[in-house]
Every structure is written in structure tokens, then in C-alpha cells.
C-alpha positions as CSV (number, residue, x, y, z in Angstrom):
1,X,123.9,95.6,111.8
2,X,120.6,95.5,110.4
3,X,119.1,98.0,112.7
4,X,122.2,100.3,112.2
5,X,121.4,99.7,108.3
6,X,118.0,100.2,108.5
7,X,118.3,103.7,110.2
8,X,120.7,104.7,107.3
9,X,118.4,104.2,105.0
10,X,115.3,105.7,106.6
11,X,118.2,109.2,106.6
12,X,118.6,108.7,103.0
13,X,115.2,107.9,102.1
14,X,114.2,111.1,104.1
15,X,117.0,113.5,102.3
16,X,115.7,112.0,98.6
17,X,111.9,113.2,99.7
18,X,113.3,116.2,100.8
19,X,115.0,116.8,97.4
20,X,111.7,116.4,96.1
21,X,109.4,118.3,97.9
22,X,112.5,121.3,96.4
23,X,111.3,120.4,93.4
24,X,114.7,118.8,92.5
25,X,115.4,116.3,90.1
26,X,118.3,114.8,91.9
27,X,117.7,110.9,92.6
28,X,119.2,109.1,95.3
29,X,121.6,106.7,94.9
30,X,121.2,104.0,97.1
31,X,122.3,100.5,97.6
32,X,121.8,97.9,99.9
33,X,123.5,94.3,100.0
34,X,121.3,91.4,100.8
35,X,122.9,87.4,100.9
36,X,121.0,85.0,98.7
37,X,120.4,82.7,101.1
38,X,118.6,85.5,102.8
39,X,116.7,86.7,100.1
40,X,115.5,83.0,99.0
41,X,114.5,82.8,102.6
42,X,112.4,86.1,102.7
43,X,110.5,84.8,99.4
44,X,109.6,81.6,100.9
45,X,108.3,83.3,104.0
46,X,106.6,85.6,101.9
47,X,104.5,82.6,99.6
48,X,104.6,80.3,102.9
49,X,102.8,83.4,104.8
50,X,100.5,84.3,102.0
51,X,99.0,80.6,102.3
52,X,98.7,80.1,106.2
53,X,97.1,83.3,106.5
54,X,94.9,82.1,103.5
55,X,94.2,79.0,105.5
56,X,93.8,80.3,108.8
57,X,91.0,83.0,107.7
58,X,89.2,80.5,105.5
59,X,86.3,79.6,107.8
60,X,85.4,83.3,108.9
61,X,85.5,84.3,105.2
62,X,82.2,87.1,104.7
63,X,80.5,85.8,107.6
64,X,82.0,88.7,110.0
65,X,80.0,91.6,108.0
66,X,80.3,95.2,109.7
67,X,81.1,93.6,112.6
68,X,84.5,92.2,114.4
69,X,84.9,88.6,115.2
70,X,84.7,87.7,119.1
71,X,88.1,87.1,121.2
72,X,85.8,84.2,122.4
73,X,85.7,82.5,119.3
74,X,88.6,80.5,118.6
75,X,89.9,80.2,115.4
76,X,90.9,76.6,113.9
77,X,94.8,74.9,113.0
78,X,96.0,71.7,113.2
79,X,99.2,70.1,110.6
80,X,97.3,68.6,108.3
81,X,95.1,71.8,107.8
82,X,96.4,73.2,104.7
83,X,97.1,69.9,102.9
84,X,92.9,69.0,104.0
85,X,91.9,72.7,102.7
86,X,93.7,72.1,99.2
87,X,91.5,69.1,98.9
88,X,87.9,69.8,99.9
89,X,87.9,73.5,99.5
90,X,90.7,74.7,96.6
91,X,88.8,77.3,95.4
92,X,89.7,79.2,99.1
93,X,92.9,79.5,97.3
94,X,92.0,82.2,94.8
95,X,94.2,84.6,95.9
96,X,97.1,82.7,95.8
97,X,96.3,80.5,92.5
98,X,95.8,83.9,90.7
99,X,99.5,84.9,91.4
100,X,101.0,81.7,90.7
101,X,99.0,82.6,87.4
102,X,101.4,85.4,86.3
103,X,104.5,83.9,88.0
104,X,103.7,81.6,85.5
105,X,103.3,84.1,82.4
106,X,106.5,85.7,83.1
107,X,108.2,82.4,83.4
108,X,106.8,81.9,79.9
109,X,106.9,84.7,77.8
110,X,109.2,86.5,79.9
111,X,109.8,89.3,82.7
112,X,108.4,92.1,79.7
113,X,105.2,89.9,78.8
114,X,102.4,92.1,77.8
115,X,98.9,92.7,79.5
116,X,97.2,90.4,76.8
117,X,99.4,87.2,77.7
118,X,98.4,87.9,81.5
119,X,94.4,88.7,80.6
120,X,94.7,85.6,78.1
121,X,95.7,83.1,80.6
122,X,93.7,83.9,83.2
123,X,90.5,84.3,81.4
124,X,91.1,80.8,79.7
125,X,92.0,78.9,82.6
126,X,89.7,76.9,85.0
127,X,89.4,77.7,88.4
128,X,87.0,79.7,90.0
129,X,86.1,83.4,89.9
130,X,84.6,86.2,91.7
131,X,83.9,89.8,91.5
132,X,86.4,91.9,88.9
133,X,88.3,88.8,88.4
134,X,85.1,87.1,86.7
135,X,84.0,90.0,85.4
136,X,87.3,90.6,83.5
137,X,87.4,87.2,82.6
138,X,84.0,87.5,80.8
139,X,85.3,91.0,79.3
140,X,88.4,89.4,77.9
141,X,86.8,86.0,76.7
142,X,84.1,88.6,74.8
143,X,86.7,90.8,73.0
144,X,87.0,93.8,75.9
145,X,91.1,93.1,76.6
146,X,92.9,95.4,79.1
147,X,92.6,97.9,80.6
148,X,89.0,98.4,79.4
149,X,88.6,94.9,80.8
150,X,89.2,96.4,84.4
151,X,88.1,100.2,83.9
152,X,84.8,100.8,85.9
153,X,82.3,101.4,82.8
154,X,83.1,98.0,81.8
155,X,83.3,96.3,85.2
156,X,80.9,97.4,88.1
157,X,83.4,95.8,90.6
158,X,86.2,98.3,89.7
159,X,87.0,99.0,93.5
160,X,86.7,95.3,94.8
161,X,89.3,93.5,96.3
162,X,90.5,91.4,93.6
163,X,93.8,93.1,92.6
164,X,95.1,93.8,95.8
165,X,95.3,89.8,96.7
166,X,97.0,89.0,93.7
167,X,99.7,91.7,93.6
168,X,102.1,89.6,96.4
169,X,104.2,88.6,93.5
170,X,104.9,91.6,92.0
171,X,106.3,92.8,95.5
172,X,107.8,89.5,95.6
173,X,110.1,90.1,92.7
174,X,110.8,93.6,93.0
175,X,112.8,93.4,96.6
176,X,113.6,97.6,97.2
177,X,112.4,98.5,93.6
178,X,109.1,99.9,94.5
179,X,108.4,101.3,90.7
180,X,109.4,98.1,89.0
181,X,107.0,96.5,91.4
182,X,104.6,99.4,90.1
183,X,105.6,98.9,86.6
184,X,104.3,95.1,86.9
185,X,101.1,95.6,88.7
186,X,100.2,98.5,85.7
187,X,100.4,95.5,83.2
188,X,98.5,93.0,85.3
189,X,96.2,95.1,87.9
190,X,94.1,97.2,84.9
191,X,93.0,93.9,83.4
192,X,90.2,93.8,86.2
193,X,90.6,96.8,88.1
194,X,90.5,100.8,88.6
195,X,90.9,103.3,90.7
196,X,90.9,102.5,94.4
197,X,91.1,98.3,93.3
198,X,94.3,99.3,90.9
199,X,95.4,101.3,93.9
200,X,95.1,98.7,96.2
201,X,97.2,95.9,94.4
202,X,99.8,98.9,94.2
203,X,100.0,99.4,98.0
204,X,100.6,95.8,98.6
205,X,103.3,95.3,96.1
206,X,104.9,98.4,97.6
207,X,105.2,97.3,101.1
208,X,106.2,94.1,99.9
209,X,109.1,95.1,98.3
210,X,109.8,97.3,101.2
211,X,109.7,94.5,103.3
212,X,112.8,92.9,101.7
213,X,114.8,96.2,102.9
214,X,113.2,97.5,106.4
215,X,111.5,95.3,109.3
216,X,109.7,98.9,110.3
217,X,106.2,98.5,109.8
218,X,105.3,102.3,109.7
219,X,108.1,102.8,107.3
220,X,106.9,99.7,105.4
221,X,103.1,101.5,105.3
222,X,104.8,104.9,104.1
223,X,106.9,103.6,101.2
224,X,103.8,101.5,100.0
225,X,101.6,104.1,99.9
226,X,104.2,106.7,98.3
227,X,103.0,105.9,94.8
228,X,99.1,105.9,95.6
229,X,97.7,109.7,95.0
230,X,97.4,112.1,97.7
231,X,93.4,112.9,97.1
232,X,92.2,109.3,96.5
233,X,90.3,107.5,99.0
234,X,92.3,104.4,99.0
235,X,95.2,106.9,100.2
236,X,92.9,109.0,102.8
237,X,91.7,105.5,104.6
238,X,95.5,104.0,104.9
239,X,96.6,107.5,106.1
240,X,93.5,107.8,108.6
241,X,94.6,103.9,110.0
242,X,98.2,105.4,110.8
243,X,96.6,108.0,112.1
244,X,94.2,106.4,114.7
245,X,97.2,103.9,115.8
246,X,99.3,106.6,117.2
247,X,96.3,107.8,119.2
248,X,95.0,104.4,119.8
249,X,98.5,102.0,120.4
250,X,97.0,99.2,122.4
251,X,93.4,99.3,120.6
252,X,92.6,98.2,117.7
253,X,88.9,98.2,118.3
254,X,88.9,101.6,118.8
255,X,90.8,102.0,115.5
256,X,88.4,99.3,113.6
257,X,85.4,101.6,115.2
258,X,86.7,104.8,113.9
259,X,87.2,103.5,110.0
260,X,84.3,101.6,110.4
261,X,82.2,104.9,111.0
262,X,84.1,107.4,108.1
263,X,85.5,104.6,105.4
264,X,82.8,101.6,104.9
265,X,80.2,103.9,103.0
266,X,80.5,101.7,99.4
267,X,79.5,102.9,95.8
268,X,80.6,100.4,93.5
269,X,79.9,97.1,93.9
270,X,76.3,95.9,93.3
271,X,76.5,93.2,96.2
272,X,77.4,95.5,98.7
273,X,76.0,99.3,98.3
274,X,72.6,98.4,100.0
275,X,74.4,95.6,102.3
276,X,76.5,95.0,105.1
277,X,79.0,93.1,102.7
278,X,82.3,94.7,101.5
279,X,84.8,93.4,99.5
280,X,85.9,97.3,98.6
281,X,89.8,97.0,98.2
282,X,90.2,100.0,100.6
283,X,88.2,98.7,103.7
284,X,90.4,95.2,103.7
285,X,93.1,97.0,102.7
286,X,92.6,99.1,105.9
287,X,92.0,95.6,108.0
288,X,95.4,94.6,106.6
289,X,97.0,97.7,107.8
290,X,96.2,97.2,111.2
291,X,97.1,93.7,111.4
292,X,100.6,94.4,110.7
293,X,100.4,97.9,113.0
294,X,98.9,96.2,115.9
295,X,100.7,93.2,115.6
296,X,103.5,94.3,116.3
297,X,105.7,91.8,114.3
298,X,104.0,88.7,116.3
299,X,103.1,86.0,113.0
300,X,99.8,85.0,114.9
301,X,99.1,88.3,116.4
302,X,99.3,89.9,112.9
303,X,96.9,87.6,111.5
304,X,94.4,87.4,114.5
305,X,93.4,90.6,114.1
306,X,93.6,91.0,110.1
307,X,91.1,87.7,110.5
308,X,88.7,89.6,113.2
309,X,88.1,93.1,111.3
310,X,86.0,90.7,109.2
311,X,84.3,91.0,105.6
312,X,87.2,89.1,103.6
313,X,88.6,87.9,106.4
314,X,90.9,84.7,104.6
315,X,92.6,87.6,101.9
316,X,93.5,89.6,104.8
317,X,95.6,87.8,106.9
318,X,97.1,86.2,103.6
319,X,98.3,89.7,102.4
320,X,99.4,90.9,106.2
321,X,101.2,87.3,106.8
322,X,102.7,87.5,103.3
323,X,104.3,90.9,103.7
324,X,105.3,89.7,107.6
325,X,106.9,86.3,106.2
326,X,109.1,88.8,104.0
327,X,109.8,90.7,107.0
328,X,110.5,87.8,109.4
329,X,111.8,85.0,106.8
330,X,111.0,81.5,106.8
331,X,113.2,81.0,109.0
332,X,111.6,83.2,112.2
333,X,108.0,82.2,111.2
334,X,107.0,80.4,114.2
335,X,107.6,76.1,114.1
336,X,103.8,76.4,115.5
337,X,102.7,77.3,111.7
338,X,105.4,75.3,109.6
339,X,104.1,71.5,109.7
340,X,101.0,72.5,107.8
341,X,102.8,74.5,105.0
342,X,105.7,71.6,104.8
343,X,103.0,69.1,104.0
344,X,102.3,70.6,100.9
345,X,105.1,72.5,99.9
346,X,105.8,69.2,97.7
347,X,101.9,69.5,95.8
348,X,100.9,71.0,93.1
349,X,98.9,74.0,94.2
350,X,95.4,73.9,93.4
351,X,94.0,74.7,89.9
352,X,98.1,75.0,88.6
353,X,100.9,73.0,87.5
354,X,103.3,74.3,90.1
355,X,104.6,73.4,93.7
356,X,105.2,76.1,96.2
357,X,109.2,74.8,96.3
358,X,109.4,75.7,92.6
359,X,107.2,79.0,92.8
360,X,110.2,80.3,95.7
361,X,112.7,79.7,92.9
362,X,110.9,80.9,90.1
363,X,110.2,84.2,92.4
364,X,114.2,84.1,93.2
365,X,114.8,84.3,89.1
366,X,112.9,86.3,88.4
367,X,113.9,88.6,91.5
368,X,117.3,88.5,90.5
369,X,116.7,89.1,87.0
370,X,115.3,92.2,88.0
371,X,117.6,93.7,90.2
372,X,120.6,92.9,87.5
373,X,118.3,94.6,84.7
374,X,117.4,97.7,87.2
375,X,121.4,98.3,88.1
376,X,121.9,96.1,90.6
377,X,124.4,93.3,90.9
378,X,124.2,89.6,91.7
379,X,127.3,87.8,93.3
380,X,128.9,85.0,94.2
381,X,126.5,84.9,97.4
382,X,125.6,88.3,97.7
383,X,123.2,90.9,95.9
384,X,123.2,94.3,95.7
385,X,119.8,96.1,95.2
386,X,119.8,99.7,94.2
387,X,116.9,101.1,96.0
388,X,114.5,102.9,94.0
389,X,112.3,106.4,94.6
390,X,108.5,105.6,94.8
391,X,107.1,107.7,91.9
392,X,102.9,108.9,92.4
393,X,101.0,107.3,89.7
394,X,98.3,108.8,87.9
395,X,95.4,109.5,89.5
396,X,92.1,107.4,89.0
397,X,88.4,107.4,90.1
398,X,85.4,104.8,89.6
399,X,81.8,105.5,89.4
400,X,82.4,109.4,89.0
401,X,79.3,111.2,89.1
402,X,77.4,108.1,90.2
403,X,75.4,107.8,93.6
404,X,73.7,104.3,94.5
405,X,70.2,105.1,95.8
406,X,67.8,101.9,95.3
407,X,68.0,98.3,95.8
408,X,64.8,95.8,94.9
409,X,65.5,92.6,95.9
410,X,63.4,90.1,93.2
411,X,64.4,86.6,93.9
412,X,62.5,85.3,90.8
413,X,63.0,82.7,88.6
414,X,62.4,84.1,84.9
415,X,61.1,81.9,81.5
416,X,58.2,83.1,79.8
417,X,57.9,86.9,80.5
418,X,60.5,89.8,80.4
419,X,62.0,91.7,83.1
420,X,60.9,95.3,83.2
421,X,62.1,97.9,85.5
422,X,61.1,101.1,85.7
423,X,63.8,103.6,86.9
424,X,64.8,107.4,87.6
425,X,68.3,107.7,87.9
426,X,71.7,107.7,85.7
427,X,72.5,104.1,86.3
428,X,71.2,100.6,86.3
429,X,72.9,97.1,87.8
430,X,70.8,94.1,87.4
431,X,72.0,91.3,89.4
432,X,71.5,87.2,88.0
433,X,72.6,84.4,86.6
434,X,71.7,81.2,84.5
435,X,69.9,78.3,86.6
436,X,69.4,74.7,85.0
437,X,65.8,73.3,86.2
438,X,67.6,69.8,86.0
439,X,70.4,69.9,88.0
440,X,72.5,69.9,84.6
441,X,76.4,70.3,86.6
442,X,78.1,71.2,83.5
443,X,76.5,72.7,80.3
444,X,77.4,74.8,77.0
445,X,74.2,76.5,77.0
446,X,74.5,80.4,76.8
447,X,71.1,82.4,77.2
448,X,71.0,85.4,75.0
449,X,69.1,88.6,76.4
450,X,68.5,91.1,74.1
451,X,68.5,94.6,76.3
452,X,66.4,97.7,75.8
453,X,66.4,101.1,77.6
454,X,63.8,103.5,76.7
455,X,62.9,101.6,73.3
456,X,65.9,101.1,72.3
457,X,68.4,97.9,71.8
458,X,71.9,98.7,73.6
459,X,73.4,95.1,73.7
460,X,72.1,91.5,73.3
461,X,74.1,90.0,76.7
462,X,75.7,86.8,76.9
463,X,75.3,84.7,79.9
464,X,76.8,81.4,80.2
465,X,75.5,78.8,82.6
466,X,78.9,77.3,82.8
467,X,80.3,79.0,86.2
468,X,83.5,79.4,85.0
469,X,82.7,81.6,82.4
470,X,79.4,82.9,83.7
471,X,79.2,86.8,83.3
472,X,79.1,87.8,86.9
473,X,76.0,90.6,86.6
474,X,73.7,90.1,83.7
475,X,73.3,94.2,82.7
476,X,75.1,97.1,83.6
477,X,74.8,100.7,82.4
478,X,76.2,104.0,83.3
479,X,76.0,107.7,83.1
480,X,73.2,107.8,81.1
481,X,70.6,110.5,81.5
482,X,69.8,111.3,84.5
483,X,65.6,111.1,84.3
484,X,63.1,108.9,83.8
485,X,64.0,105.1,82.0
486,X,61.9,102.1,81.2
487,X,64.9,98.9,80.8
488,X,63.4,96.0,79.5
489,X,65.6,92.5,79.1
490,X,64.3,89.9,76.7
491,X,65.2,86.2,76.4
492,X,65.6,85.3,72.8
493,X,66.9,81.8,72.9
494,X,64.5,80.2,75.8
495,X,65.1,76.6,76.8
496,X,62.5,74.9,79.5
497,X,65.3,73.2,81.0
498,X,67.1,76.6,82.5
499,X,66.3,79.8,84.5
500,X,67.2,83.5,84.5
501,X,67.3,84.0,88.1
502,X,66.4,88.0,88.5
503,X,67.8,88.4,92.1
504,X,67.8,92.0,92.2
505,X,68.8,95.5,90.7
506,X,70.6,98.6,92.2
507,X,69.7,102.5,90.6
508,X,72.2,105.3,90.5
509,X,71.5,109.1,90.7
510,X,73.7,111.8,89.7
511,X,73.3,113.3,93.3
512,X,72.9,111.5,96.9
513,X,70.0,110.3,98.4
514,X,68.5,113.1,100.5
515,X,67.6,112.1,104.2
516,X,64.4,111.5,104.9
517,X,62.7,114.2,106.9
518,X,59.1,113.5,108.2
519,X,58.4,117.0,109.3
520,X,58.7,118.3,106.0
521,X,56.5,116.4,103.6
522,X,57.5,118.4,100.8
């Protein structure tokens, strides 16, 4: 019955895209039936997936860069695993903490609560943050609120990662309504992303929802990326993944090789332009996708190979055994991989006020809620979900016009002189942060560097030692002239008893670097 369901729908899904690619503005009206016990059981698989794969990545986490992880090297789970990771190490968890965040926000101010209410409560809350989440968070907590929080001139981490791993509850809540689940990552994914990052939040969401109506994974890949533009490179990287698995079926390496070779080239992030490190949302979206592809619906399978693409290699199994648990249920997850979740399903998650039990219910309401307000119906024990047509979104770019072509690492320790740095270029990233000289673990202290380029003053940063709050890159500037530029960074409130550690700086051009040829030294 479920196949025999599925295979209607893929008919009517393809006559609707047909209907549109007439130019028609005829929209299909289709409606599936789901139990509740089944949909409460697909939610909990999703959350209970989202956290073993978490878990199960943790230890490889960033230190597989550019290169696969070994079959030789065996991967660590016991039953107490997750319940001994939520004590020692709960900041592993910031990609499911960050969700629970805005499950928490529409539980609060509702299923219509405004970008502000999510910005607000993240930016004031105190776990830790990387990337465009800490970025943002300094953004919002300094007056820059959404989406100018997330857009790229604000936020040199645009593209990053952070998004995508906390859009599993938007897809959780939106089970066959792929633009609803659209709708809610618009409100929540341009507080600290853009572009490709936005994008990538999108995608997940999608197949998530999708996941709730089909167990095909290719079909699940092509609704989710349905509402991510055609030209973007988010799109052309997911699209070139599908495309090396049918001619590479049983090979993952082979695909992993080929996207490694056309797709890992970055140009936003600071950390990772002159580095083998990429958190780009695109690259582990792309190691997602060919977890699910070649794992053929096998729970460990699917994560093994999510895990050993490497780079952010705990997010990507959480987002492909997320998206699996929704496809499988709690139910068909494997008893192997249940003690562990079980132990702590009963705990408050780290950094929030919530157990997992209540965040399946609280996903359930809010699920429901949803389908009643988008014309389905709720029953006695069954739901009807009218299946909605993935609409494109707008399309977006980061770091147009923008080319990385220098790196100096510094590594110095700055008190009584400024930093100057000559440039030619159209862009400047200097890399840092606050140190204490006296091992001071918590502190109010906020350094004030007043910033020059070319002689004149074009902010006077804030940088926080407190790591919470810290501003993840002390000085970032774009699109200014392309030429010659003298940037000088002076601290105006020195103490003896910190540090501005200078690590390094990154230069953009407005054209690519041009390979070096020794045989012409012109």
C-alpha cells in the first residue's frame, strides 16, 4: 500500500511539473492520509536520528580535511554514549540545541513569530557559537537584526554551514508542505545566512518534509532541491552528486573524488579560502547527499559514509540520519542505536530547558497545526496532508565580485603597537580575538579598536573577550576599491592584562589570481 501510494504520487507530482513547465497556473490538488501514531513516530525518528548521527560523528569532527576517513578506522558507540557526550562535550550539540531554540520560539510566540523573536533569542542565549551563528549573534546583539544580520556584507561566513543544521525542524513541522517548510526557514535562515548557506537550510527542510510522504531517496533529493535556483552553485553541486551516483552506483569514492575535484574551491569564509578546511554549506551538503544515495536506506550505512567524506563530519550524518529516521520511523531505526538515545530522551538537552520526549510533541503540535491551517485535516486518528508544489525562491549570491587571493598568517599577540597592513585588492578579513594574559575564564572587558583604511575612520569594532559574545573576525570590509589600501587597527582602551591576538588576514581582488608562469616573467 505504501509503495502503490507512493508511485501515485510521484504520477501526480510529475503531471503538476508538467503543468508548469506549460506555463500553466493550474495547481495540483493532492492529498495524502498519514495515522498519528505514524506521524508522531516519524518525528521521533527524525529528532532521535538528528542526535545519533550528531553523536556518532562527534570525534571525526574537522579532523578529516580534503580527505576521506579510512574503512580501517573504526568509528566509536556504546549505550551510554550519548548520555556521556551530553556531559563532557555539550557544545557537540550545536546543531541540535540551535533548533530546539526556535521550536521553542514558536511554542512561545507562536507558529507566525517574527525573525526578530528568533534572532533575539538566540543571540541572548548562552551556549556556544561558531561561524555565521556567532557572527549573527554579534550582528544582532550590536543593532544589525535580520536579514542584514545573515546577508554576506555583514557576515563573511554567509555560505557556511550553519543554517543548513538547524533547518531539521522546519522540515519537521511541515510533513508534504515543502513551501511552508520554505516559508519558516525565510524567517529563521537570513538571520545568519545568504546565498548558498540560506539555500542550504532550504534543501534540508525540503527533503525533510518529503520524507514524511515518499521513502524514495532520489525523489526525496528532487523535491528538496525544487525550490533552490537553477544557476546557483548550491543547486549545480546537489545536481552533479545525482549525477555521478547513476554512473558510479556502488562507489562512493569515486563520487566524493569527482566533487572533491569541481566543488571544494571556497570564497567566503576566512578560515577556509587558503586551507584545506570547509565548512561551505554546499560541500557537506553534498556529503549528506551521498550518505542517503549510497546508503541505500541502511541507518548505519547512511551515516558511515556521511561521517567519512569528512570536514563537518558530526552535522553530516546528523542531517542524513535525521531525514532517514523520518523515512524509516523510530520504530525501524535499528535496536543497535536506541539504548543510547533512550537514556536521555528523559534529560534536558544541553544548553535548553527541554527534553527530547517533549520536543517530539511540541514538533507533533505544531505539525498539526500546520497542516489544519494549510487545508489539511486532523482526525480522530488519522491526518490528511494536502501536498504542496515546491515554488523556486529568489535567487541569491555572496561575495559577488569578490576573489580571495592572499593569506598572511601573523600569529602575534598585540598591546602596545597597531596593526598595519598594507593591501591591493577590494577586500580585507582580519582574523582575531581577545586573549586574557591571566587566565581570566570569564570577563566583561570589551576592547575597542578604532579602524582606519587609507586615513580614514570606518568603524571603532567591538570585541568581547567573553566567548559567548565574542565577534567572531575582528574587521571585515568589502567591495571597496579595487587598488592600493593602507588599513590600520588601533586599540583605544588598552589593558595589560589582555591581548589582541592578530592570527592572520585574507585579501580579495576583483579578478582571480592568475597562475604563476615562470617562463614568462612579465
Amino acid at each position: 500500500m505504501k509503495n502503490a501510494l507512493k508511485y501515485l504520487l510521484l504520477i501526480l507530482m510529475g503531471i503538476m511539473f508538467s503543468c508548469n513547465n506549460d506555463n500553466s497556473k493550474e495547481k495540483l490538488n493532492v492529498s495524502i492520509n498519514i495515522s498519528k501514531e505514524v506521524l508522531k513516530d516519524k518525528i521521533r525518528g527524525g529528532w532521535a536520528g538528528q542526535t545519533i548521527g550528531c553523536t556518532f560523528g562527534g570525534p571525526t569532527e574537522f579532523k578529516f580535511k580534503g580527505t576521506m576517513i579510512q574503512d580501517y578506522q573504526n568509528i566509536v558507540w556504546y549505550d551510554n554514549y550519548i548520555k556521556d557526550i551530553f556531559e563532557q562535550d555539550p557544545g557537540l550539540y550545536d546543531d541540535v540545541y540551535m533548533d530546539l531554540t526556535f521550536v521553542e520560539v514558536l511554542e512561545r510566540v507562536g507558529l507566525d513569530a517574527p525573525a526578530d523573536s528568533f534572532a533575539l533569542s538566540f543571540a541572548k542565549d548562552k551556549y556556544k557559537l561558531w561561524h555565521a551563528n556567532q557572527a549573527a549573534r554579534y550582528n544582532i546583539l550590536n543593532g544589525i537584526m535580520p536579514p542584514q544580520s545573515g546577508f554576506w556584507m555583514n557576515n563573511p561566513h554567509a555560505d557556511d554551514i550553519d543554517f543548513q543544521i538547524e533547518a531539521d525542524f522546519a522540515g519537521m513541522m511541515s510533513p508534504g508542505m515543502i513551501n511552508t517548510a520554505s516559508e519558516i526557514c525565510n524567517r529563521t535562515g537570513h538571520i545568519m545566512n545568504y546565498g548558498d548557506g540560506y539555500y542550504g537550510g532550504v534543501f534540508m527542510a525540503a527533503m525533510y518534509a518529503t520524507a514524511f510522504i515518499s521513502d524514495d531517496i532520489n525523489f526525496i533529493i528532487d523535491q528538496g532541491l525544487k525550490p533552490i535556483p537553477e544557476k546557483s552553485a548550491f543547486y549545480q553541486a546537489i545536481s552533479d552528486i545525482v549525477k555521478w551516483h547513476n554512473q558510479y552506483p556502488n562507489d562512493w569514492k569515486r563520487c566524493w573524488f569527482e566533487f572533491e575535484k569541481k566543488h571544494t574551491s571556497e570564497k567566503g569564509c576566512p578560515e577556509g579560502v587558503f586551507n584545506a578546511f570547509n565548512i561551505d554549506a554546499k560541500v557537506n551538503a553534498a556529503y549528506v547527499v551521498m550518505g542517503l544515495l549510497y546508503g541505500n536506506k541502511d541507518f548505519y550505512k547512511t551515516m558511515d559514509i556521511a561521517t567519512r567524506c569528512g570536514q563537518d563530519s558530526d552535522c553530516n550524518p546528523a542531517t542524513a540520519a535525521g531525514i532517514l529516521g523520518v523515512i524509516l520511523g523510530y520504530n525501524k531505526i535499528p535496536s543497535y542505536w536506541k539504548p543510547a538515545i533512550e537514556k536521555v530522551e528523559d534529560l534536558k538537552f544541553p544548553y535548553t530547558n527541554m527534553t527530547l520526549k517533549e520536543v517530539y510533541d511540541l514538533s507533533y503540535k505544531h505539525a498539526t497545526e500546520l497542516i489544519t491551517k494549510n487545508g489539511g485535516e486532523v482526525g480522530e486518528s488519522n491526518i490528511k496532508i494536502k501536498i504542496q508544489n515546491p515554488e523556486v525562491l529568489p535567487y541569491e549570491e555572496s561575495f559577488q565580485g569578490l576573489y580571495p587571493t592572499k593569506e598572511l598568517l601573523v600569529r602575534e599577540d598585540i598591546l602596545n603597537e597597531d596593526i598595519n597592513i598594507d593591501f591591493t585588492g577590494n577586500g580585507i578579513v582580519v582574523l582575531g580575538n581577545v586573549k586574557s594574559q591571566c587566565g581570566i575564564p570569564t570577563s566583561n572587558y570589551v576592547a575597542l579598536l578604532n579602524v582606519y583604511i587609507d586615513g580614514n575612520k570606518v568603524e571603532q569594532v567591538k570585541m568581547p573577550y567573553d566567548f559567548t559574545i565574542r565577534k567572531y573576525d575582528i574587521f571585515y570590509k568589502y567591495l571597496i576599491p579595487q587598488g592600493n589600501h593602507k588599513l590600520i587597527i588601533q586599540w583605544v582602551n588598552q589593558n595589560p592584562d589582555y591581548r589582541i591576538y592578530f592570527k592572520s588576514y585574507v585579501v580579495y581582488s576583483d579578478s582571480p589570481n592568475k597562475p604563476l608562469n615562470p617562463e614568462n616573467k612579465n
